[in-house]
N, C-alpha and C positions, 0 to 999 in steps of 0.2 A: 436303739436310737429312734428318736421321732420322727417322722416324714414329714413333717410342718413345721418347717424352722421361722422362729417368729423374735431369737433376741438378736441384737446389734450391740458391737462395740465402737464406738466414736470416739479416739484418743483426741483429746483436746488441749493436752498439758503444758504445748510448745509457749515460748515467750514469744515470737513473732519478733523477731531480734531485725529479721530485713523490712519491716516495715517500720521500723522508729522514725522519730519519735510519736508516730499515731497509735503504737501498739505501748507506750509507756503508762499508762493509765488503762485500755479497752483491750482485752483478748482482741486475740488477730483473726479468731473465729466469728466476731459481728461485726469488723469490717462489713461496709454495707454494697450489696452487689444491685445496680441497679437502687431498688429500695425494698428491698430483704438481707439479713446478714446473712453470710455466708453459710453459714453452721445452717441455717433455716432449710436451705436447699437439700443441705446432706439428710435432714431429718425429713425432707418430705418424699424424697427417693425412698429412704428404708419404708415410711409407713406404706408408701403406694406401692410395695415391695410385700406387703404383708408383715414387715419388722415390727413388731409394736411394742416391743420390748426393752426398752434401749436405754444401755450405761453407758455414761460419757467418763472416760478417765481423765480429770484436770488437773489443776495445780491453783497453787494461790493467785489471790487477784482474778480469779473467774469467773467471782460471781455473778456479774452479768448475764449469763451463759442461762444461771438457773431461774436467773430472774426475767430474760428474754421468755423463756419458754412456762411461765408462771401465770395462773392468772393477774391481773391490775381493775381489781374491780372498780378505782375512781376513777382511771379514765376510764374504763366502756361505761360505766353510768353517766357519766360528762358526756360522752360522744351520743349515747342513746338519748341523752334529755336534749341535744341539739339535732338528732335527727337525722345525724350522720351514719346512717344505717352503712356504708360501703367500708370505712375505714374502722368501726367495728368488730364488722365478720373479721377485716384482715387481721385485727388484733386477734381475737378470740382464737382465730384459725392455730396461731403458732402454740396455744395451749393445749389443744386438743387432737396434736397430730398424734400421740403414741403417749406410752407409758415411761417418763423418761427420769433416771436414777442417775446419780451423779457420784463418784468416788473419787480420791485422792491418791495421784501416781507417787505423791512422797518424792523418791529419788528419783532425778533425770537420767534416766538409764535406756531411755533409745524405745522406737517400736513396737520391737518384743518385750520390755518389759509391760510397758504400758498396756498389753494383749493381757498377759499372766495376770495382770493385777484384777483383770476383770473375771478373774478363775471362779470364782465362788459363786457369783451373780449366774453366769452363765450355765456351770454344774458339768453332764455329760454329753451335752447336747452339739450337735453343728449349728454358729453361729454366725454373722456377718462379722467383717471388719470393712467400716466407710472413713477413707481419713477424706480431712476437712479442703484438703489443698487441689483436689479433686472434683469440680461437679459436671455430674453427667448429665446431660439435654434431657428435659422429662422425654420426649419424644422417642428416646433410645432405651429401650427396656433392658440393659444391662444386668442390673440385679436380677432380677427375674430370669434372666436366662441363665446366670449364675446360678441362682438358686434349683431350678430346674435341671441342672446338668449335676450338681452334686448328688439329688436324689436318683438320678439316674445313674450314677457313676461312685456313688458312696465313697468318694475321695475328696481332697480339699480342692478348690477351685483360685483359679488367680484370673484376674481380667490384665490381657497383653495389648501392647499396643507398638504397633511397628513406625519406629523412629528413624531420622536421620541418623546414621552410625557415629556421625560426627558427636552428636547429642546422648551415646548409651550413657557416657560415662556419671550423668547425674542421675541413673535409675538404676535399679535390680534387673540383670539382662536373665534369660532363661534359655537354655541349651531342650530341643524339642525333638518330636517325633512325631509322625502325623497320624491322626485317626482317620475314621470313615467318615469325618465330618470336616470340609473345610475348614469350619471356624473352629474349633475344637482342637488341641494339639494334645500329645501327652510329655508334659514336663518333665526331663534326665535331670535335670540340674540349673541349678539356680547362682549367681554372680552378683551380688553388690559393690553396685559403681564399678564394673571394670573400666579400664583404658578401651579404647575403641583396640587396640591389636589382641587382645586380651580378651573379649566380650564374645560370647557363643552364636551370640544373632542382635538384628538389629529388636527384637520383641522386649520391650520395658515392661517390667510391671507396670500399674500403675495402681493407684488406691482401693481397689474391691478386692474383697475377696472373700470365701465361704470357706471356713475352714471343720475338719472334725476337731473334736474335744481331745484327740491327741496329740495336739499339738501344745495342748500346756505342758505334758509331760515333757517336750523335747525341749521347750523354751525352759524350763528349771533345771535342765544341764547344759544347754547352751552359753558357751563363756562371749565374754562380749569381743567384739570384730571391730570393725570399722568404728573411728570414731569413740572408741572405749564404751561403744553401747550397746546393750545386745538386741543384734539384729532380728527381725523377724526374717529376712530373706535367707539367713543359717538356720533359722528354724527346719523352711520350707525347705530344704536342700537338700537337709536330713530325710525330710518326708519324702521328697521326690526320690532316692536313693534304697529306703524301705516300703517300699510299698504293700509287702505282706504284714506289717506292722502296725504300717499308719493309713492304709488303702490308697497311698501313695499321691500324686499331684497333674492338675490338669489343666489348663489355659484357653480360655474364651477369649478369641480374639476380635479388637472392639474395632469397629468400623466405623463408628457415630461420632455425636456432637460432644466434644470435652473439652470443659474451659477449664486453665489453670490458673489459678490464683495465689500460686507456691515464690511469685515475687512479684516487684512493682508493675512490670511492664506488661508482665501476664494477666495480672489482676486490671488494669488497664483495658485492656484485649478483653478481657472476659465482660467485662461491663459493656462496652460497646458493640461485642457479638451476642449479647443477653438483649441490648435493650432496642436494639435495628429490627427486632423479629417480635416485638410488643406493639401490640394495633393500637395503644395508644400515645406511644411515643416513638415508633420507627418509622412514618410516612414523614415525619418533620426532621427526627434526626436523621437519618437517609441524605435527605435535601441539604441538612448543614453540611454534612460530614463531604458530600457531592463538591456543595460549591470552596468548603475550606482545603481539600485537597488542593483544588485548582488553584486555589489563591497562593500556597506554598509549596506549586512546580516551576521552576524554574527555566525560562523556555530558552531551548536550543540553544549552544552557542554563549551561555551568560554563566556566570558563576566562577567561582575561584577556580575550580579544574577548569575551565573553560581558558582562562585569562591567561592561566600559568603554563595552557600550551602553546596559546597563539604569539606570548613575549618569547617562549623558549623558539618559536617556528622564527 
């Protein structure tokens, strides 16, 4: 195997079913965050990552995706004859982050399949996996540390993130052991969606992960789980459980900035914790968001629970 892992898998095939009817016409990967689509974020982490490699597994109606990431020579020659040299580079930029290939998932068959389909592009090598519902603060070198601990540890890597218990049950939880590294755990076993009574710890996956090239073996006899789709976290579970086989599994645990964008309210959240911390738009929205809070608190003593104790007193 190589020590310089350089391809990404980016599954992008989902319909974005919780964002309708925005997502009925536009992948729910160029949902616009701030004003970047989403997908843009995940591709500028892999390349600043060293990823430069990168298959996106879609589905129909995605073209956007390859046409976002394409050149559009009439506009940058329209923006360059007016002189708009700023909104230019930004175009040009999302063209030339990586090397980026595009394939068709076909059947809606879950995670793992979406991984496997990328079998061929990828070959025998240790590869990323960045899903799109995920982005991580450039500021937090996650991949990177990712990537650095697989070479060090010739196993597949998972990035953890420690949740409220109340909340495992919408994640992959992972049953651990500790190494010589705080952050660093070694993965027994992996769980998708338990029940909070059910669930080995409060540690979620969450969308990184560096895996070896054996893991497409295990995903082509993994039968489908949860959801009638096969799962990646059965994959890894197998791995976690073989280790002399598969060099077994290991968890980065992420401490940083992660915004979720996996449904309305999150993507909500993620926009206005992305664009408070932009020097050209977070000194003003700062100051709105200051005074609009204040305008819909309701003081002391006033409000329906307020009314309905003082008539019940």
């Amino acid at each position: 195997m190589s020590s310089t892992i350089t391809k990404a898998v980016i599954p992008a095939a989902g319909l974005g079913t919780r964002f309708l009817p925005a997502t009925k016409a536009m992948p729910k990967e160029m949902l616009p965050v701030v004003d970047k689509p989403a997908i843009q974020y995940v591709v500028e982490e892999a390349a600043a990552a060293g990823l430069t490699d990168i298959v996106m597994v879609t589905g129909r109606h995605k073209n956007a995706l390859e046409n976002h990431f394409d050149r559009m020579t009439e506009l940058e020659s329209l923006l360059e004859i007016k002189g708009d040299h700023d909104r230019l580079a930004k175009v040009r930029h999302a063209s030339r982050l990586a090397d980026i290939h595009y394939l068709r998932q076909g059947d809606p068959l879950g995670l793992g399949h979406a991984v496997l389909r990328a079998r061929m592009h990828v070959g025998d090598q240790p590869f990323a996996v960045l899903l799109g519902d995920d982005l991580i603060d450039v500021r937090d070198a996650l991949l990177t540390r990712m990537l650095a601990e697989q070479g060090k540890r010739n196993a597949s890597i998972v990035a953890l993130l420690e949740v409220d218990p109340s909340q495992i049950h919408l994640y992959g939880a992972a049953a651990v052991e500790a190494t010589d590294d705080p952050d660093v755990v070694r993965v027994t076993g992996l769980v998708e969606k338990p029940s909070t009574e059910d669930a080995p710890s409060n540690l979620a996956i969450i969308g990184r992960y560096v895996l070896r090239p054996e893991v497409f073996d295990v995903l082509e006899r993994t039968p489908p789980g949860k959801g009638n789709e096969i799962q990646l976290t059965d994959a890894l579970q197998e791995m976690a459980v073989t280790p002399n086989a598969t060099g077994g599994v290991y968890g980065v645990i992420f401490r940083g900035r992660r915004y979720d964008t996996g449904d309305r309210l999150d993507y909500i959240k993620a926009i206005v914790q992305l664009a408070v911390e932009r020097e050209d738009l977070g000194p003003d929205l700062r100051t709105w968001l200051h005074e609009f809070v204040a305008s819909h608190v309701e003081p002391a003593g006033v409000g329906p629970a307020a009314v309905g104790s003082v008539a019940v007193g």
